[in-house]
C-alpha positions in Angstrom: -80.6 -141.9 -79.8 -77.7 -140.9 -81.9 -74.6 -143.7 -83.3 -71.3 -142.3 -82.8 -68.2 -143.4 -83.7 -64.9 -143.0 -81.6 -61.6 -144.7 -82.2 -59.3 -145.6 -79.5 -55.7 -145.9 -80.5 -56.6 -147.5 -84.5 -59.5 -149.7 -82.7 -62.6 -148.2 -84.1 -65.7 -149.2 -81.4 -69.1 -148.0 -81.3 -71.5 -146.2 -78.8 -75.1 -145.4 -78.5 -75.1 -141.7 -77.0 -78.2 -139.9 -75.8 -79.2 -137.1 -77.6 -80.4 -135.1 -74.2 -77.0 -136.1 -72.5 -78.8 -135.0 -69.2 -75.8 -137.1 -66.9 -73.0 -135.1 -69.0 -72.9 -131.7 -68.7 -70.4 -129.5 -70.3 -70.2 -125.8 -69.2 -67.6 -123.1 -69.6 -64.5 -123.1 -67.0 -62.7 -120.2 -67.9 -60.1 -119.0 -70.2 -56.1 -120.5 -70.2 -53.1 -117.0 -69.8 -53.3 -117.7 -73.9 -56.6 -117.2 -74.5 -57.7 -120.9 -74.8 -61.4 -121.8 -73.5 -61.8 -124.1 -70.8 -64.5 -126.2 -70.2 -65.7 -128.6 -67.1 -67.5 -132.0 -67.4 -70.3 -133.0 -64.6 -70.9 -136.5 -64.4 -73.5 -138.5 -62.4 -74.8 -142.0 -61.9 -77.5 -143.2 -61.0 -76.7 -143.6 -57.9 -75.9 -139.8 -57.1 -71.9 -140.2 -57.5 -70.4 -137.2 -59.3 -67.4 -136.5 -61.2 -66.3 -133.3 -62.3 -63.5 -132.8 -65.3 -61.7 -130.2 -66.7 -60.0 -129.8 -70.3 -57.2 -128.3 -69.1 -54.6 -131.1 -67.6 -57.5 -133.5 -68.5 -57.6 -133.0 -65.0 -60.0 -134.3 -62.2 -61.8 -131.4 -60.5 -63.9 -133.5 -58.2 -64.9 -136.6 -57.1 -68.4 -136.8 -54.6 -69.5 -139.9 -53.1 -71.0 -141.0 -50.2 -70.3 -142.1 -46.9 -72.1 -145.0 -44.4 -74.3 -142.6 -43.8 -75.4 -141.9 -47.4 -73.8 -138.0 -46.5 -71.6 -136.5 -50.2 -68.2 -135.3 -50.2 -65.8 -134.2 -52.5 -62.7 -136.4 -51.8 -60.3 -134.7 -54.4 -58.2 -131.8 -53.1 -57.7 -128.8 -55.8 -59.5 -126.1 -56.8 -62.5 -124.8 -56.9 -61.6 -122.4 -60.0 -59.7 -122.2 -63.0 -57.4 -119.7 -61.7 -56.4 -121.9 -59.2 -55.1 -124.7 -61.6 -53.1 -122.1 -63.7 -50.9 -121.3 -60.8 -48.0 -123.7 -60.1 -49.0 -126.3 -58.0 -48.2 -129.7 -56.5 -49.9 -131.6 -59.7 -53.7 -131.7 -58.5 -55.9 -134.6 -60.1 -53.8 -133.8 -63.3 -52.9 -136.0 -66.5 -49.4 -137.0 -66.2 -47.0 -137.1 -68.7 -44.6 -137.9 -71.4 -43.5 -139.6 -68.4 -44.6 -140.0 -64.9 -42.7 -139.5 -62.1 -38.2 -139.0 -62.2 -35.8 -139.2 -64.8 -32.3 -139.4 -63.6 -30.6 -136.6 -64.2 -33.0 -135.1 -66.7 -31.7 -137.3 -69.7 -31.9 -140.8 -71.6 -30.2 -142.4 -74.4 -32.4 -143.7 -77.1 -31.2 -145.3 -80.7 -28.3 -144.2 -80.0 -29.1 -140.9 -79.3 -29.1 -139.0 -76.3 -32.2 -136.7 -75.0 -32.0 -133.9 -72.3 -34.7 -132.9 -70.6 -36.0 -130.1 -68.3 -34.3 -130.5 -65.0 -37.2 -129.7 -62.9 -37.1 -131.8 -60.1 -33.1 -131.1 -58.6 -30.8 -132.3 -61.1 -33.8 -134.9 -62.4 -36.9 -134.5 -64.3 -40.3 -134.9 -63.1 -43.9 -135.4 -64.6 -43.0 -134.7 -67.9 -40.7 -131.2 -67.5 -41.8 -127.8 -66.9 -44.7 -127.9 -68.9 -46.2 -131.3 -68.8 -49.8 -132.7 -70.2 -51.4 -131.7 -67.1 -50.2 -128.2 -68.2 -52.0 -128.1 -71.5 -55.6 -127.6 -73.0 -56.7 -130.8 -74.4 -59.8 -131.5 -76.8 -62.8 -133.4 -75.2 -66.1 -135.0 -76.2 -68.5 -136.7 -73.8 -70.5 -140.4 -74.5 -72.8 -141.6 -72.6 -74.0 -145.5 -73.3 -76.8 -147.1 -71.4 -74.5 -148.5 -68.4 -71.6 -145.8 -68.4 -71.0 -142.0 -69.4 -67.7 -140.3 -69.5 -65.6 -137.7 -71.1 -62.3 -138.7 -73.5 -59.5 -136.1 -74.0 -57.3 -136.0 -76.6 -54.0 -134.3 -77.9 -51.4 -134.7 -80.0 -47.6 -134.1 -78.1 -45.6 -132.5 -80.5 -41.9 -134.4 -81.6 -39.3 -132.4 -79.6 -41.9 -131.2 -77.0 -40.3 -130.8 -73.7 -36.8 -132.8 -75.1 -39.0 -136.2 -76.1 -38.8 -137.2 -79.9 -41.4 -138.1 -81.7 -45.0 -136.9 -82.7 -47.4 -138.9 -79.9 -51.6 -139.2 -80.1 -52.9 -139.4 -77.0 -56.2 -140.1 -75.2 -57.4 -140.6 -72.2 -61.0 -141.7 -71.4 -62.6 -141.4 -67.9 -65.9 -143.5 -67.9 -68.0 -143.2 -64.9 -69.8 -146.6 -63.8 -73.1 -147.5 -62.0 -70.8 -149.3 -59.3 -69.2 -146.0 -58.3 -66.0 -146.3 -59.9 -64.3 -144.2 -62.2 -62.2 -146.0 -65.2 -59.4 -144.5 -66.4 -57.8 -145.4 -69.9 -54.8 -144.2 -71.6 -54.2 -144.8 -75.4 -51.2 -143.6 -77.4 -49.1 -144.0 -81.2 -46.1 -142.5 -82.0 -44.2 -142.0 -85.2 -40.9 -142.5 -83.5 -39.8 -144.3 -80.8 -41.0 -142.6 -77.2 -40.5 -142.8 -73.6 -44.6 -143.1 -72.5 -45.6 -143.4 -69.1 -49.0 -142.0 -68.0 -50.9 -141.3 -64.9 -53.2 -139.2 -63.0 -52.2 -137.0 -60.3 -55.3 -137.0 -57.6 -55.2 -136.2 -54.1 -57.9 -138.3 -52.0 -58.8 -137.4 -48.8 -61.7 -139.9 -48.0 -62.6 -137.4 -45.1 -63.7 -134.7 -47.8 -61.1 -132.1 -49.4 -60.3 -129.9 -46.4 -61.5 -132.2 -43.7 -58.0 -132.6 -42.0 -55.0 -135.0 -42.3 -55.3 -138.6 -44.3 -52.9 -140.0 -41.0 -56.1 -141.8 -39.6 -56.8 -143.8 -43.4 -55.9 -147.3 -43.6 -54.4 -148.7 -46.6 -53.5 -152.1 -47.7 -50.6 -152.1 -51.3 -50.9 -155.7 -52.7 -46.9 -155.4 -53.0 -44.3 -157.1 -51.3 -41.3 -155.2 -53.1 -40.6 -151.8 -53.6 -37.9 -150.3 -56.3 -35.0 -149.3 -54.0 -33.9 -145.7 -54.4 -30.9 -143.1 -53.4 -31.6 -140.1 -51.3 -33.2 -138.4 -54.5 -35.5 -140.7 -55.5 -34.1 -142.2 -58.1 -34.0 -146.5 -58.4 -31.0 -147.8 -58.2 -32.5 -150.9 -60.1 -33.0 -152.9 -57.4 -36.0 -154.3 -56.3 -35.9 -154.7 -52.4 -38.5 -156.1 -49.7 -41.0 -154.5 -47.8 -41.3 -156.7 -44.7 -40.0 -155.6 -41.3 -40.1 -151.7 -42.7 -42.0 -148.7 -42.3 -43.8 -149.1 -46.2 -44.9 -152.5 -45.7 -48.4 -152.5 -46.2 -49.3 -155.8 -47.4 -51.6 -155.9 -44.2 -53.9 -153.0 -44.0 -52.4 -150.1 -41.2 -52.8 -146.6 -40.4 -51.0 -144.2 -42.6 -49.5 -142.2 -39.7 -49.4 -145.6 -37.6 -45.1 -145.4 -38.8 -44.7 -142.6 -40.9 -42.0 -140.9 -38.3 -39.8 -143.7 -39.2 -39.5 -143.0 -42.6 -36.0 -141.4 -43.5 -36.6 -138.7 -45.5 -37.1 -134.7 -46.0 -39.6 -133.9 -45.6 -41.3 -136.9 -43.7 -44.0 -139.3 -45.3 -44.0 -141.9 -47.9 -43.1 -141.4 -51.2 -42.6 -144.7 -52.8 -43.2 -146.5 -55.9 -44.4 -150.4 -54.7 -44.0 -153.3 -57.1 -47.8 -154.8 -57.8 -47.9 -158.3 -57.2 -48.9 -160.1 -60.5 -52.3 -160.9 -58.3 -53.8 -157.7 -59.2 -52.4 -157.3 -63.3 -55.7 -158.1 -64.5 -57.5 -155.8 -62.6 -59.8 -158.5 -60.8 -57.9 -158.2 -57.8 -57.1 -154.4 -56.4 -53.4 -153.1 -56.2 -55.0 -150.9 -53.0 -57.5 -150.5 -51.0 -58.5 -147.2 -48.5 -60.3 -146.8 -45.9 -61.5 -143.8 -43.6 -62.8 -144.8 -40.5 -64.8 -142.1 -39.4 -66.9 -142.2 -42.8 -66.4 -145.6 -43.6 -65.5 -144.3 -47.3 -63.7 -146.8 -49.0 -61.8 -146.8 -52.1 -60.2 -149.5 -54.2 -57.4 -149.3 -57.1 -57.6 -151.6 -60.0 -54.9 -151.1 -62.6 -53.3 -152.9 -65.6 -49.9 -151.3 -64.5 -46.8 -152.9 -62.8 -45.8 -150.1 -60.3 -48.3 -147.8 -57.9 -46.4 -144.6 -56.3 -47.8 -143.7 -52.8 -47.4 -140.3 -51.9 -49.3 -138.4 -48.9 -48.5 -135.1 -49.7 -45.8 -134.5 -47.9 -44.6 -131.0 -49.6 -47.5 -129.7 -48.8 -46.8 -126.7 -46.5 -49.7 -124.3 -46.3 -49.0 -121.8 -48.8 -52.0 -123.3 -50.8 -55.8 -122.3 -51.1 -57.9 -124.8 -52.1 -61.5 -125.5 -52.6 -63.7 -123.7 -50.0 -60.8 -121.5 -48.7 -59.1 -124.5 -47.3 -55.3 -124.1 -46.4 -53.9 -127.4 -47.6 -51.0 -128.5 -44.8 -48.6 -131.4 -44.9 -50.3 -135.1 -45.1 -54.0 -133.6 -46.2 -54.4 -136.0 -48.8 -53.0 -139.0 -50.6 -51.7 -140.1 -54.1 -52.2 -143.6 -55.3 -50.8 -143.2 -58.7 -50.8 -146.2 -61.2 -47.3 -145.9 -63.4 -44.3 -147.9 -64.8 -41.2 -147.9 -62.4 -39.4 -144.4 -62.7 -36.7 -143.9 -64.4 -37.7 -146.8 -66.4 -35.5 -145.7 -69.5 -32.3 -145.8 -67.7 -32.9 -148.8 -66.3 -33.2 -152.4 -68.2 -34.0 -154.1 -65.7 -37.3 -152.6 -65.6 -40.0 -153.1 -67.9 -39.7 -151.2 -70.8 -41.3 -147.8 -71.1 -40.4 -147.3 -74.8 -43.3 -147.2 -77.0 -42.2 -147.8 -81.0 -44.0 -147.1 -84.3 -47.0 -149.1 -85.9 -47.2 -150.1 -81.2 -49.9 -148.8 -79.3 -49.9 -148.0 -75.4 -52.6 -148.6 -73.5 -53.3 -148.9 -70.0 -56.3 -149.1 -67.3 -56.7 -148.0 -63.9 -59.9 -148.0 -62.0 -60.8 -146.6 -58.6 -63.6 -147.8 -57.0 -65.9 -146.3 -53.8 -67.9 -148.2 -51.3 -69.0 -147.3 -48.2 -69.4 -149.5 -45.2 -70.4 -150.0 -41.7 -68.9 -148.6 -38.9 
């Protein structure tokens, strides 16, 4: 057995790694339009649950796990390939940021200074502008520990890159468990005050990738607000209920059970839900999804205040995915842990400003069962 080292945002922790790393295995992915090597991450438990990870967007690949019948399936839509990633695409299972989800007209004011931004999303900014984290090559190095394995990626986001100040270290660790969950960490410093909010970008479709529409899944959101928006998706800094609409989901419903009724173009939910302090301390999950005919089950557990639901409603069919699959409208589903949006324009939120000599970090976990018909 080998001693490593790895420090996470100053905190220096230790690890005993096997030397044979027989549940990590690292293998050559492809090559970036620059040149840059690519690799991809296979992880495995001991109960047969896989993960696969690739450097570039720290991005998840894959995610197979049973159903109630012990059958495997990969419930992440993408790509099978490299090539498939370096296209432009809606965001598949990448690492999300400077910030996650809109900026209000693509600008902020900060210090007394004001910051413009790529407006990539309308008149807004989304994801972090035109060329994101999930849009870059990140370094990686796997651990495995006697309970856990995993991969951690790190960069370092350059001050002025896509309009954001400052000079921002970044990791992000994925740690697969022996409970068939799959942690996600975020750690960050800065040298001048940031905007920072992080996510990953997955599509789940409990079914398998491919295997239809996710209308039939049942979701409970432990939220009984949502952060009221215009007609382009920005807050308006108001929080606002969710009983007697469409997006309440504080009981567990079908997806496509009211979808029609949401007012928007095109139709389906795309909503960021305030998490009820409940699940903060990630004993209690922000969500929980279920797919009946599998009996797959997957639960969210994450230190953040916010969770955006999304169910792929821009998908439109001009996509091939993994296996030659045409990815239409509603074939999978986005449970993505974050800050409000637009959090920097709005002071009523929490604060997404991270300062010198403070370090970000945040926690997400999703968790897959399978149960009985």
């Amino acid at each position: 057995m080998i001693l490593r080292f790895i420090c996470l945002a100053g905190v220096l922790m230790t690890s005993t790694f096997s030397s044979a790393a027989d549940d990590v295995i690292r293998t050559p992915f492809g090559k970036t339009k620059e040149g840059e090597a690519v690799d991809i991450f296979t992880l495995q438990n001991s109960k047969g649950m896989k993960v696969r990870l690739i450097t570039f967007g720290a991005t998840i690949q894959s995610i197979e796990v049973p159903d109630n019948k012990g059958k495997m399936a990969d419930v992440i839509v993408g790509f099978d390939t490299l090539e498939g990633f370096l296209t432009e695409h809606p965001y598949f299972g990448g690492t999300i940021g400077r910030v996650c989800n809109r900026i209000g007209n693509a600008k902020f004011s900060l210090d007394g200074k004001e910051y413009t931004l790529a407006a990539n999303n309308g008149p807004h900014s989304l994801h972090g502008g035109k060329k994101g984290f999930d849009r870059k090559n990140w370094t990686a190095e796997s651990f495995i520990t006697t309970i856990d394995r995993g991969v951690r990626f790190t960069r370092t986001s350059p001050d002025g890159e896509e309009g954001y100040p400052g000079n921002v270290r970044l990791g992000v660790t994925f740690t697969l468990t022996n409970d068939n969950a799959l942690r996600i960490e975020y750690d960050a410093i800065t040298d001048k005050s940031t905007p920072i909010n992080l996510t990953n970008h997955a599509y789940f479709n409990l079914a398998g990738s491919g295997n239809g529409t996710i209308l039939d899944h049942q979701i409970m959101i432990n939220a009984t607000q949502q952060t009221a928006t215009d007609e382009t998706l920005i807050p308006t800094g108001k929080l606002a209920p969710v009983a007697g609409t469409p997006i309440d989901f504080t009981k567990s419903a079908k997806i496509g059970e009211r979808i029609k009724e949401i007012k928007a173009t095109p139709i389906g939910y795309d909503h960021n839900y305030v998490l009820e302090a409940s699940s903060k301390d990630l004993k209690a999950p922000a969500a929980v999804v279920r797919e009946p005919n599998s009996g797959r089950v997957m639960e969210v557990y994450t230190t953040e205040p916010g969770l955006q639901f999304y169910t792929g409603n821009f998908l439109d069919g001009t996509i091939k995915g993994k296996k030659g699959a045409t990815y239409n409208q509603y074939n999978g589903f986005c449970l993505e842990s974050q800050h409000y949006p637009d959090s920097v324009n709005k002071k009523e939120f929490p604060s997404t400003i991270l300062k010198p000599g403070e370090k970000f970090s945040s926690t997400t976990t999703y968790k897959f069962l399978a149960v009985a018909e």
